[in-house]
C-alpha positions as protocol buffer text, in pm:
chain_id: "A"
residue {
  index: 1
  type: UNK
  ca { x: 269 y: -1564 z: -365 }
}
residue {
  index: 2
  type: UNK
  ca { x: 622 y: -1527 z: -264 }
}
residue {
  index: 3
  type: UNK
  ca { x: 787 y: -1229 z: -61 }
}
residue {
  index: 4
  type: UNK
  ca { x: 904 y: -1095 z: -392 }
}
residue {
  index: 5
  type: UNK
  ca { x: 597 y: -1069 z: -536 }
}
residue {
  index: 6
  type: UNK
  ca { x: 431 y: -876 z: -248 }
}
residue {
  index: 7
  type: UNK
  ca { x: 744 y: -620 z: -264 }
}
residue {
  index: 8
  type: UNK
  ca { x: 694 y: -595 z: -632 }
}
residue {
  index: 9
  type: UNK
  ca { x: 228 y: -613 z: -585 }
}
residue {
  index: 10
  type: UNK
  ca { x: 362 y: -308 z: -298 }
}
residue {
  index: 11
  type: UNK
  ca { x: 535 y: -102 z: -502 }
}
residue {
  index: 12
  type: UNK
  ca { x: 285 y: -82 z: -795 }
}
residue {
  index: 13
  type: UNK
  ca { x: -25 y: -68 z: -505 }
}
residue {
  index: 14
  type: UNK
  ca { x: 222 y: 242 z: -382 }
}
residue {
  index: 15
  type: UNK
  ca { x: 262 y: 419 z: -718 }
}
residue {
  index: 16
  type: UNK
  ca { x: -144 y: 362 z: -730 }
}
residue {
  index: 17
  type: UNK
  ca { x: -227 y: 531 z: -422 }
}
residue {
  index: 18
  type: UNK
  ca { x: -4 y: 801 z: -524 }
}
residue {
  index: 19
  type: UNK
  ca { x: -200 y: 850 z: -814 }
}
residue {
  index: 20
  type: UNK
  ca { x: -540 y: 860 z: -626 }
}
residue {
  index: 21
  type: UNK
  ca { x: -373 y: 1072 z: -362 }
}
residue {
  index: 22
  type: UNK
  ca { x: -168 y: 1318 z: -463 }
}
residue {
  index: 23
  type: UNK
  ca { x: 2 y: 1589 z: -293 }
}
residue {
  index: 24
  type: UNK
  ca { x: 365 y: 1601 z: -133 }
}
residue {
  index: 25
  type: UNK
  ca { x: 439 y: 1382 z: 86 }
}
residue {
  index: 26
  type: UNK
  ca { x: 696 y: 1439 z: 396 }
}
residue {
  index: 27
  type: UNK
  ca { x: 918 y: 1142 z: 316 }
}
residue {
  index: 28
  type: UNK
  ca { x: 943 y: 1167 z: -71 }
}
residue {
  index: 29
  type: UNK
  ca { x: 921 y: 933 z: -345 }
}
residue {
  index: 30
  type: UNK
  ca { x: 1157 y: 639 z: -132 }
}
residue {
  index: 31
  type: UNK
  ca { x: 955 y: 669 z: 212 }
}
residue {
  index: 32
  type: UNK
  ca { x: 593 y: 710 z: -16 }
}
residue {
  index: 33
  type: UNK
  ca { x: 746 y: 333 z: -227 }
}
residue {
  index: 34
  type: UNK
  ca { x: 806 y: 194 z: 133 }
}
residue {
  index: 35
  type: UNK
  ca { x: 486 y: 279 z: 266 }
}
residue {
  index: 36
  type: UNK
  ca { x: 322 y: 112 z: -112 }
}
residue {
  index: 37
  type: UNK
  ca { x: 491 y: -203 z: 42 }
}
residue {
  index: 38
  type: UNK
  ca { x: 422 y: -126 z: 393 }
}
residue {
  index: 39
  type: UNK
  ca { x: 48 y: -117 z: 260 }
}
residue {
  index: 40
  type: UNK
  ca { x: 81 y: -422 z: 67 }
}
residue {
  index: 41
  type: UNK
  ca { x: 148 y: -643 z: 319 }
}
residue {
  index: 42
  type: UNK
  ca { x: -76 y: -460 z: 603 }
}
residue {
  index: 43
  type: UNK
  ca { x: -413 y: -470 z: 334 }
}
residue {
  index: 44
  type: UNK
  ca { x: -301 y: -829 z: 248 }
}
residue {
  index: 45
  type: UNK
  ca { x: -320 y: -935 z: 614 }
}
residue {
  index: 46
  type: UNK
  ca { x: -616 y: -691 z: 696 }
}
residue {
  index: 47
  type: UNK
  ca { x: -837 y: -868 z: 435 }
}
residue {
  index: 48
  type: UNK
  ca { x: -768 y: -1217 z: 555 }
}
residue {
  index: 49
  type: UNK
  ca { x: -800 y: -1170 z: 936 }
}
residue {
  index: 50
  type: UNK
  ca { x: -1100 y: -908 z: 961 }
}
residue {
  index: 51
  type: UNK
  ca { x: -1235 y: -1003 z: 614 }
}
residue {
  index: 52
  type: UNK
  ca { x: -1197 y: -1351 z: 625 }
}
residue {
  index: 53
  type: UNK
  ca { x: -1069 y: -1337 z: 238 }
}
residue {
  index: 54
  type: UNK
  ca { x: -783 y: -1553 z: 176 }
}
residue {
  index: 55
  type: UNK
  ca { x: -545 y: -1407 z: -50 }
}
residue {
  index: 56
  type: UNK
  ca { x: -500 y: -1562 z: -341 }
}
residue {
  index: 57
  type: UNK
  ca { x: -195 y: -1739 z: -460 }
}
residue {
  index: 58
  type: UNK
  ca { x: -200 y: -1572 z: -836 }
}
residue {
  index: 59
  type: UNK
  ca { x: -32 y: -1188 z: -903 }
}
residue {
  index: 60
  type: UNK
  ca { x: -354 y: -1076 z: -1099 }
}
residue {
  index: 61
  type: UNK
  ca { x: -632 y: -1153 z: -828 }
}
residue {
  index: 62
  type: UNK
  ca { x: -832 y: -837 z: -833 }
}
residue {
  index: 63
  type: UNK
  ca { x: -915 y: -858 z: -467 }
}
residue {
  index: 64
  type: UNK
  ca { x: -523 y: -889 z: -407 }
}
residue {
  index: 65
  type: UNK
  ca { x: -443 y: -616 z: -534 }
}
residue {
  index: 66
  type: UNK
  ca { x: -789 y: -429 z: -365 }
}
residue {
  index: 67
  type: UNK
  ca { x: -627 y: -490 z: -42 }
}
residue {
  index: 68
  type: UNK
  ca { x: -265 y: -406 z: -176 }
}
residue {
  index: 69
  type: UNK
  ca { x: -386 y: -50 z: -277 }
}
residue {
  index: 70
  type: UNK
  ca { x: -633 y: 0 z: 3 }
}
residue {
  index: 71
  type: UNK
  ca { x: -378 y: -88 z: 277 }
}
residue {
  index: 72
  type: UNK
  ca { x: -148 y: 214 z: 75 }
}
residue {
  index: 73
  type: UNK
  ca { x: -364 y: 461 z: 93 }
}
residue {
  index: 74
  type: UNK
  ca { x: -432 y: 415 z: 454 }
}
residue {
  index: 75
  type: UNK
  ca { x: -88 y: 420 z: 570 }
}
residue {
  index: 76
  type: UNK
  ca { x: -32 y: 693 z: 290 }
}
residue {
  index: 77
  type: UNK
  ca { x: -303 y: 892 z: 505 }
}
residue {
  index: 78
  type: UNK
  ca { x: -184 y: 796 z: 817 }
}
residue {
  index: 79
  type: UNK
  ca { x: 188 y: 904 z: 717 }
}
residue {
  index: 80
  type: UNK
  ca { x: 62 y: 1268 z: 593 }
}
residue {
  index: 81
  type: UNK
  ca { x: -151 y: 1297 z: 895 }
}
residue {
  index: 82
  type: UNK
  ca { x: 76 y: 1238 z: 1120 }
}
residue {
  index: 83
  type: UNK
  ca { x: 374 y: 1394 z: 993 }
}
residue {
  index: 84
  type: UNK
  ca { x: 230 y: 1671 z: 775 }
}
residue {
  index: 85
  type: UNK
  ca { x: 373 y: 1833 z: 510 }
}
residue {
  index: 86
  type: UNK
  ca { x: 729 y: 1942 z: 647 }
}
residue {
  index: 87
  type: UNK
  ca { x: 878 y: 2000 z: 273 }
}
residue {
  index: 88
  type: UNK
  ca { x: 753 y: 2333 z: 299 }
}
């Protein structure tokens, strides 16, 4: 998969996690789709260092896009927890 498709697999894994975790978020809807790619890329590499899954070279591999939306809602979590809700 090419560098386009992970920013593209990133921002759909984003809007996901926003879904399953919603809530305001400090940065807004531009740092929340950053963070989606942010995710992307951190669950891709996650799974095949500590999981020893290879990512797969096809857009529609389920565990692709397990590790897209996983990685996004950890950094989503991180994010909040570390920078709280400060649109108050």
């Amino acid at each position: 998969m090419g560098i386009v498709a992970w920013i593209v697999l990133g921002l759909v894994a984003g809007a996901i996690a926003k879904i399953l975790l919603p809530g305001r978020d400090p940065g807004g809807l531009i740092v929340t789709t950053l963070i989606g790619i942010a995710g992307a890329f951190v669950g891709g590499w996650l799974s095949a260092k500590l999981l020893h899954r290879t990512i797969g070279n096809h857009f529609f591999d389920l565990a692709t896009w397990g590790a897209a939306i996983a990685g996004s809602l950890v950094l989503l979590v991180a994010y909040r927890i570390l920078f709280g809700n400060s649109r108050d």
